[in-house]
Structure formats: C-alpha cells, structure tokens
N, C-alpha and C positions, 0 to 999 in steps of 0.2 A: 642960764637955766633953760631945758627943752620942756616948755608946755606942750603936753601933748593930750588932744582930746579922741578918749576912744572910744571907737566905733567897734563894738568887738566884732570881728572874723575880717576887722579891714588894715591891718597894720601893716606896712609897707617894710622892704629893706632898709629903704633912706630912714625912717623912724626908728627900727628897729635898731641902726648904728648907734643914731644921738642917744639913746637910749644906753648904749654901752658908753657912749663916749663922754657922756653929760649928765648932772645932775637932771633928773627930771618930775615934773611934777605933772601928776595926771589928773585929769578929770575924767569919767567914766559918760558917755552919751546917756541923755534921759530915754531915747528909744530900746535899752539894754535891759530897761526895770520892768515893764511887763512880762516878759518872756521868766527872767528871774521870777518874780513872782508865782507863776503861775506854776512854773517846775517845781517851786519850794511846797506849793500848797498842796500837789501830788505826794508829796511827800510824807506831809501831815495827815492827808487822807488815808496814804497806808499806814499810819501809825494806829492814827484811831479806828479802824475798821480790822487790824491787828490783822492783816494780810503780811504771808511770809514773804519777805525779798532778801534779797542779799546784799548784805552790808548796809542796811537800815534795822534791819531785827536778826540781824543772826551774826554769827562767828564770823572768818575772818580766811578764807584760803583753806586748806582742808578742814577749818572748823565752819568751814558755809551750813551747813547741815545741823548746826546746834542752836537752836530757838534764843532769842535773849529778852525777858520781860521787860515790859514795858517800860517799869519804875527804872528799869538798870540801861535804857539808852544813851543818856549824856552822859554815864560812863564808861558806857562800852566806847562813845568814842573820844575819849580818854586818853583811854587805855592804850587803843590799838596808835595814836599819837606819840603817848609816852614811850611804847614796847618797840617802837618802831623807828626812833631815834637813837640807832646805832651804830652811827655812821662813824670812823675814824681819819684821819690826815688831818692836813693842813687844813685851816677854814678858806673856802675858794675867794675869791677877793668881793670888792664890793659892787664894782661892775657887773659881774656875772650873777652874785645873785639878785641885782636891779634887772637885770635879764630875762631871768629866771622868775621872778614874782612876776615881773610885767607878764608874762608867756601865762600865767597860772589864771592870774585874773581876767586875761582874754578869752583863755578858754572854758573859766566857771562862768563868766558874761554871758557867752551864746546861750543860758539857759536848761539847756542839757543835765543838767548834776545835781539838782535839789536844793543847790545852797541857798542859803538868807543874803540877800542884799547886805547888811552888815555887815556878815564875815568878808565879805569882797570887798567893802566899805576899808575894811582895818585891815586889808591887805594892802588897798591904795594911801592907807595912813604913814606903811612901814617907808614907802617908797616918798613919798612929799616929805616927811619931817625927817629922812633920812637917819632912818633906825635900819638897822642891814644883821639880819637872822644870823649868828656862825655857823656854818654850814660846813661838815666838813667835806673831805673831799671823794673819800674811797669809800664804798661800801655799796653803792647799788651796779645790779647788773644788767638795766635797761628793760623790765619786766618783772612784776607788774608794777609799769613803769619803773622814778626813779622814788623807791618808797624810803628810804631811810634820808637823804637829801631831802627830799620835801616835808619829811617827817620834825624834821630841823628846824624848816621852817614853818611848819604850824606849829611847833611846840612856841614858839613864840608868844603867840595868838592867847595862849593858855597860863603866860608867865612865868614858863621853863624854859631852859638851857641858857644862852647867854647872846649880846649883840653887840655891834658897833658902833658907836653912837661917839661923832664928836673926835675922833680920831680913837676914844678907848673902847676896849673891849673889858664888858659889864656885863653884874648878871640881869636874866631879864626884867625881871620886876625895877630896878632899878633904875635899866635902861627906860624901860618905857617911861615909868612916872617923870624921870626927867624929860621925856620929849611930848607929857602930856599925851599920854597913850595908854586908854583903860584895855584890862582884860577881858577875853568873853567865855563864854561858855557854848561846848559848841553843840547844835540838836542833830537829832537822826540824818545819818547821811556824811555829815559836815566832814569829821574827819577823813573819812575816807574817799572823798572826792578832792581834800587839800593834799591827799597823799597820793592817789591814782593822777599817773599823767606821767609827759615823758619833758616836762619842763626843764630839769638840771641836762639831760642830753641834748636839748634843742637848745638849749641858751650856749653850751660849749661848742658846738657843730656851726652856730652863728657868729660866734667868735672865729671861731677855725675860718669858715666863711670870708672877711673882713681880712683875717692877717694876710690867707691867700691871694685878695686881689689886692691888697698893699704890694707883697710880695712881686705880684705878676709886673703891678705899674714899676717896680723899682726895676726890677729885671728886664722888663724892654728896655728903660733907660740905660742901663748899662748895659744890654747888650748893642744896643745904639755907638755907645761910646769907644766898645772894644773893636767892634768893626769899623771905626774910623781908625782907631791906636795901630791897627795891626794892618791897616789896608786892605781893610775885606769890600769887596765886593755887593752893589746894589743891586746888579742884575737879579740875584736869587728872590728879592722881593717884589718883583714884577708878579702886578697882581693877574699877566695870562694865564702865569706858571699855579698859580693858586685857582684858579675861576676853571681850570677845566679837572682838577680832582673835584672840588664841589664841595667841601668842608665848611659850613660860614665858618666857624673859628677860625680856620686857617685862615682864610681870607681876609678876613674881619684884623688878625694879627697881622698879617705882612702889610695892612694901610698902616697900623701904627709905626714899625719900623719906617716906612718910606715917608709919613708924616714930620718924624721927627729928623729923619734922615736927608729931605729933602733931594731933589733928584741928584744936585750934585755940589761939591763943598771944593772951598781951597784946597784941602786933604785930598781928597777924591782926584783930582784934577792932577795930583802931583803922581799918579799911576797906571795914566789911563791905557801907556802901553807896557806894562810891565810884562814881565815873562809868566805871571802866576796864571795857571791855566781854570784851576777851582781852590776854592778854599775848605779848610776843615769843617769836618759838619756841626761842631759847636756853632759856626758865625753863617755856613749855608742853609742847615736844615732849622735855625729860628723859629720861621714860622710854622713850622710843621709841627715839631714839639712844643712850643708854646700855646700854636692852636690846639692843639691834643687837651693841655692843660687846661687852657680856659673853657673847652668842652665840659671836662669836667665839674669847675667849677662854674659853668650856668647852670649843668642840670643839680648838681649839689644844690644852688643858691633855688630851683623852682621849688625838689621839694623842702626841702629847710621853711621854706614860706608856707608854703602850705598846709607843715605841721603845724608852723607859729597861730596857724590862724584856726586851726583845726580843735577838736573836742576829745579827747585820750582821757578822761574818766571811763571809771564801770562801776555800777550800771549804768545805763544811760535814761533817762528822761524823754517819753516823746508825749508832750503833755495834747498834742493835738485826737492821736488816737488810745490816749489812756494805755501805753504797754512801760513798762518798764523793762527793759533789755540786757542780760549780763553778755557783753561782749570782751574782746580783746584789742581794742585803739590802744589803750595802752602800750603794744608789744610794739618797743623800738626800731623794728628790724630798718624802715625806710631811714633814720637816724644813723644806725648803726652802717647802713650801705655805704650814705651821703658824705658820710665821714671818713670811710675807707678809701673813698673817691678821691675828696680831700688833701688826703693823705700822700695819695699817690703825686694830684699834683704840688704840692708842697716840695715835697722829694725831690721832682724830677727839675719843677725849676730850679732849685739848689745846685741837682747835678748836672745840668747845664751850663748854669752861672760856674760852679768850679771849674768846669772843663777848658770857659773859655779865659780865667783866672790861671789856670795851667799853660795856655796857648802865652799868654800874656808875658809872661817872664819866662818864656824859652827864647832865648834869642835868635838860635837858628829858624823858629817859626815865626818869630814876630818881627824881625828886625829893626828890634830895639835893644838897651842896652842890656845884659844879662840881669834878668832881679829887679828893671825896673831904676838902675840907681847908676850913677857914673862912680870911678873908683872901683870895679868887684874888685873884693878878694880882702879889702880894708873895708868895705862895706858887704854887707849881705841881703840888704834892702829888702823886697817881697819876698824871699827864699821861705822863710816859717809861718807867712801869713797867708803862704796857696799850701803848707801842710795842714795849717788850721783849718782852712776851708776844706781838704781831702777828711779830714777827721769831722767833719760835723755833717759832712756829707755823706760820708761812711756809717756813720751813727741812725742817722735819718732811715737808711736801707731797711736797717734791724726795726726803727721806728713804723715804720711805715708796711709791717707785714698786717694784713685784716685781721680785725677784731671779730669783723660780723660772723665769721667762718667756728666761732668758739661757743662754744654752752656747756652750764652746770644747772643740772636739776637744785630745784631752789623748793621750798615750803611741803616739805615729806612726798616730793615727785608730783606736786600736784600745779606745781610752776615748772612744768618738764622742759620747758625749750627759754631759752633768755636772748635776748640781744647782742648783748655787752657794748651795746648804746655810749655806754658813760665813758667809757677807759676809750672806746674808738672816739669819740670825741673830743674830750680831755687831754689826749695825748696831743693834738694837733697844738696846743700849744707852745709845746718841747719843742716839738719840728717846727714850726714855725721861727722859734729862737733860732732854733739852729740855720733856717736859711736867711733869717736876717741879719746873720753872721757872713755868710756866703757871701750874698749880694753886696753887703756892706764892701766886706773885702774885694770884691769885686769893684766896685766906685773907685774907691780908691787907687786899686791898679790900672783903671780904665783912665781916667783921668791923667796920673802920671803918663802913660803910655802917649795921650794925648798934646799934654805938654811935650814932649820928645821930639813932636810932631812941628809946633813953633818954626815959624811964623805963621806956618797954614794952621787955616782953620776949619771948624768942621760949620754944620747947618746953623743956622740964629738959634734955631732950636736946641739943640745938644749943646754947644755953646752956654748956654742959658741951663740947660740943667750942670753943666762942670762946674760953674758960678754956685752952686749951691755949696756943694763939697768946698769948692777953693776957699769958700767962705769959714769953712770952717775948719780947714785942715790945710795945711799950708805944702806946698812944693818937698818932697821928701830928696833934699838934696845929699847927707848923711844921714848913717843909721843913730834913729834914737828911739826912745822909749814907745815902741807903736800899741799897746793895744788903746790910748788913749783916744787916738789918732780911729782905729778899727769902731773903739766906741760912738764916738761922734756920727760916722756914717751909720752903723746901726740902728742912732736914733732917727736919721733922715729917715730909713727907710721905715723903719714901726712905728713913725708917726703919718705917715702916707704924703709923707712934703711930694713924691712924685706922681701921684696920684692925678694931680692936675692937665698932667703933660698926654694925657690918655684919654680920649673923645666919652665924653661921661655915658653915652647911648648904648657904649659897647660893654658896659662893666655891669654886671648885676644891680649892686648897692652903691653907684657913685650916683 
C-alpha cells in the first residue's frame, strides 16, 4: 500500500503513478486546515449576510440569476448533485477513479472552494477504506469541467447511486455502512465545487501520460533489437548528428539507443564492411521520431501536472482580499490540447514500431528468413502478426484525429464553447492498447530476427532485455497458436518490465 501524505498543490508524477498503480491511503497535511477553514467561513458569511453569489444562493448555469432562500440551500445542493448525475457507459475502472478523487481533494485542499474540511475528510475516507464511486464513463464534455462524472461521484457522499466495495458492486448506502462510512449532508457551495473541476479529464490525460512512456520505454527496446536482427546501422546515433539540430529530445533519445546498443556487438561486428550504404528510415530516423514523441510527451506530462495541482472550481474563494470570483479554470482546453499531443505520440510510436515490424519479415530487406521462420510455405510464421499490427496501427490514425478542435453548446448556449477534455483523454486508452499490441508484436519478431543472428550477439544490454521475452515466449521454430504468444509480450510491455532499461532522469514520471 502507497501512504501518501498531502501537501496540497505539491503532488508529484512519481505519486501520482502509485496512486494509479497502488492501493493508497492518504493522509491530508495539517498546514491544508487553515486555509480550508477560512474559505469555508467566507462562505458562511455570505450566507448569513444573504449577499447574492453564484452557486452558493442562486441557480445553476443559465439559472445564475434566480435568487434561492436561505431555508432551500442544502437543497438546492442536492439537487443540482442528483440532477447532474447523468452520466452513461461503462463505470471507469477503480484506478482511475482513485485518480480522480485524489486530483478533487487536492484541489478543494488549496482552499479556494468554500468546502468543510469533512467533506474532503469523506472523500479521503472513499479512497483509504476503498469504496470506489461508479462512475460512468460518457457524458461530460470538459466544461464546466467534468459535471456529470463528478456528479457520480458526490452523489456518493449523499447515499446515492452505487460502489465498489470488495470486489462487488452495491448500492451506496450499503456500500458504505459496510465500510463504516456515514453520509453527509452537504452546505452552501459544497456541491457545486465537488462538481466544478476538470478531475475525470486530468486523471485520464495521466493515465494516457504513463501508458505513453511505458510505451516509449518498450519501443526503444525494440527498436534496439530490430537494428541488431536486421543489421542496421549505429552510426545514425552518433550523438554529433543530434547535438547540431539542437532538439534535447532528440538527443536525449539517440543516448538511449547508443546506451543500450552499446558502441559495438558480436552482431555488429559481423557487417562492418558490408555493401549497405543507409538504412531505412524506420531503424535510421529513430531518434528523430521518437525525439518528436517524447517532446511531446514532456510537455503533455508539465501541463497534466500543473493542472493536477491547480484549483478548476468556480467561484473561487480569495479569502485574503474578501472577493469571490466567478471565473472559468474549469474549461479543460489545456487537458484537451495535452491529450491530443498524447495522441499523436501514442500513434506515431506504434507506426514506427509497425514499419520496422514490416522491415523485419521481408526477407529481401532483412536478410532473414521470410516471416521470421524456417520451412516458408508449410509455415507462415510472422506473415498475420505484421497485418495485426498494420490494423491497430491503422485504427490508431482514425483514433488519434483532435478532440480539442470540436464543440457543442451545452446548458441553453450559455456553456457556448466546451473542451471535449474527456473523450480526448479517454480515448488514449484504446490507443494505447492498440500500440501495446504493436510493440508487443514487434518483441517478438525482434527477438526471433535476433536469434537468426546466433552465435553473434548483440550488447549485455539488449541481450538482457531478449531474456525477458525468451523467458516467456519460447523460439517460434513452427507455426502454432500465436496470439498467446502476442499476449505475453503485451503484458511485458503495459506493465513497464522495460521501463528500467531507460535512464529514469530523461522520463517525466520514472
């Protein structure tokens, strides 16, 4: 179990993983309660002094403008709780919305939002005694913020909708009393600060985050591997060729090939006067495209952090000069960008990983056996496992067009501009599967290719990452039932076993 003590606006990447990856049990920093305090009692002051704000005494989006007495405040947020839980899909899994609360309570922590200590109290209860809100999955558009997901999740709070608790899914009053978890009732404000904020899209865009530099670590590994199978070429990772375009990433990526590639191998050694003048730009241009990529994802992984630690309620609370503020943090767009960014490299490593999954079992380009296998013709060896990866890679293309570039007027035109935060986030999932397929498939034909290669060998390094696969996947000397074979590597790679092999300094969240 990940203890973790927060410091709200100070949560890191590396926490932020365990947190996906781990049960976790928080404690909230005692320097968090004054600030809380002090916002909450702003709050009260407007109540009793019956000054109008919005969304403490009034409606709700074009109903701002409609007065709500006094007596009818812990209904009105309620109400907008209940009315606002309309979310449909599948319930998002348990990790994400561990994510997800954690991100909520960071940012009611800073102060800013009016809430009661308690209510942030029984949100860090959902997460330690692991009660997980169902949440489904479709229905916000990343502005203002994600209201029907979060909506989800305070109806909880309230003894509505239903949870996870124990492997079953209960309704909630159930759920809670068996994990010793009373309901509350919530005051002015309360709701609609558990529902303003761009939580459900920052916890998916963090995910996305994570798969991609899983992804990235597997994919240097194998691209490592294919340029020993196929006899490519070290020169192109000479870091001169990199250090006078000026790209850190690029740079930053061709130490890792030449790390793991080491200057030069048995393999290596068996070519050094061959007739190949250059190689294809799958195994030459590596560092360029994968530097492109990891570009991406650092500046995805700055802001992603930034939101995580950031204040996306409205109004906001600035209890130092007495104003209350109706602004728009809420509005996902920086989410929605980070995600499209994401996306892209998600994609691209996939379609590079295929390209050089295609080099791999052409014989004329590789000069190995056709497919990867001795016998063609009675065998068919890698032949449907580089169309698999052309179709997931294909797929990814469609996947991977922007989200952030769409909008539908939401709440009678008076939410005229939306994000679509959520779906550009969420999706990165799919893609993600899908180049965990790629690369997977890629291991495996890199590997074989490798073997082919016997008695030469490649670096101690790359050496030591084939040991992984070999361990789990044996020599494909006939055809037999592969997607078992495809699955295994898959799980190498989405569980980040290559992760290691990658200098932790250069990666966002290692």
């Amino acid at each position: 179990m990940f203890k973790l003590k927060l410091v709200p606006g100070k949560l890191t990447l590396q926490d932020i993983r365990r947190v996906k990856n781990e049960q976790t049990f928080i404690t909230l920093d005692k320097s968090a309660e004054a600030k809380i305090k002090a916002s909450n009692e702003t709050i009260l002051d407007i109540v009793q002094k019956e000054q109008t704000v919005y969304g403490v005494n009034t409606g709700f989006g074009l109903l701002a403008n409609t007065k709500i007495a006094k007596e009818d405040l812990e209904a009105l947020q309620e109400k907008i709780v209940l009315s606002h839980s309309a979310g449909i899909g599948d319930y998002i899994s348990n990790a994400s919305v561990r994510l997800m609360i954690l991100l909520k309570i960071n940012s009611l922590s800073l102060g800013f939002s009016g809430i009661r200590l308690k209510v942030i109290n029984a949100l860090i209860d959902l997460i330690n005694k692991e009660v997980y809100p169902c949440v489904p999955k479709k229905g916000s558009v990343g502005a203002s913020g994600d209201l029907a997901p979060l909506a989800h999740m305070a109806a909880i709070l309230l003894g509505f909708g239903y949870v996870r608790y124990k492997g079953e899914i209960l309704p909630t009053k159930k759920g809670l009393e068996k994990a010793g978890i009373s309901t509350i009732i919530l005051g002015a404000k309360e709701g609609l600060a558990l529902l303003n904020g761009t939580q459900l899209s920052t916890a998916f865009a963090l995910e996305g985050l994570f798969y991609a530099e899983d992804l990235f670590a597997s994919a240097i590994v194998a691209g490592c591997m294919t340029t020993e199978a196929v006899l490519g070429s070290r020169a192109p990772f000479d870091k001169r060729v990199h250090e006078i375009r000026g790209h850190q990433t690029q740079i930053d990526t061709a130490s890792m090939y030449l790390d793991l590639l080491g200057k030069q191998s048995e393999i290596s050694l068996t070519h050094v006067n061959c007739d190949k003048v250059q190689d294809p730009y799958s195994i030459r241009c590596q560092p360029q495209v994968m530097g492109a990529c990891l570009s991406q994802i650092r500046n995805s992984a700055d802001t992603l952090l930034t939101e995580a630690n950031g204040v996306t309620d409205n109004p906001l609370i600035f209890v130092d000069e007495g104003d209350v503020i109706s602004g728009g943090n809420f509005h996902a767009e920086p989410i929605a960008f980070a995600s499209d960014n994401l996306a892209l490299a998600i994609a691209e490593i996939g379609a590079l990983s295929e390209r050089r999954m295609a080099l791999l079992v052409d014989k004329h380009l590789s000069s190995l056996p056709a497919f990867l296998v001795n016998n063609g013709g009675i065998n068919s060896g890698f032949m449907i496992a580089q169309v698999t990866s052309a179709a997931l890679a294909s797929e990814n293309k469609c996947l991977a067009h922007p989200s952030s570039v769409d909008s539908l007027p939401t709440s009678a035109n008076q939410e005229d501009h939306v994000s679509m935060a959520t779906y550009a986030s969420r999706r990165l999932a799919d893609m993600a599967e899908n180049t965990a397929g790629i690369v997977g498939i890629e291991l495996l034909a890199a590997v074989q290719g490798m073997d082919f290669r016997a008695p030469h060998k490649s670096s101690k390094k790359t050496e030591d990452a084939k040991k992984i696969i070999r361990k789990e996947v044996k020599f494909y000397d006939e055809d037999r039932y592969f997607t078992d074979d495809i699955q295994k590597a898959i799980k190498i790679v989405r569980g980040g076993v290559y992760n290691g092999f990658i200098k932790s300094s250069l990666m966002p969240s290692f």
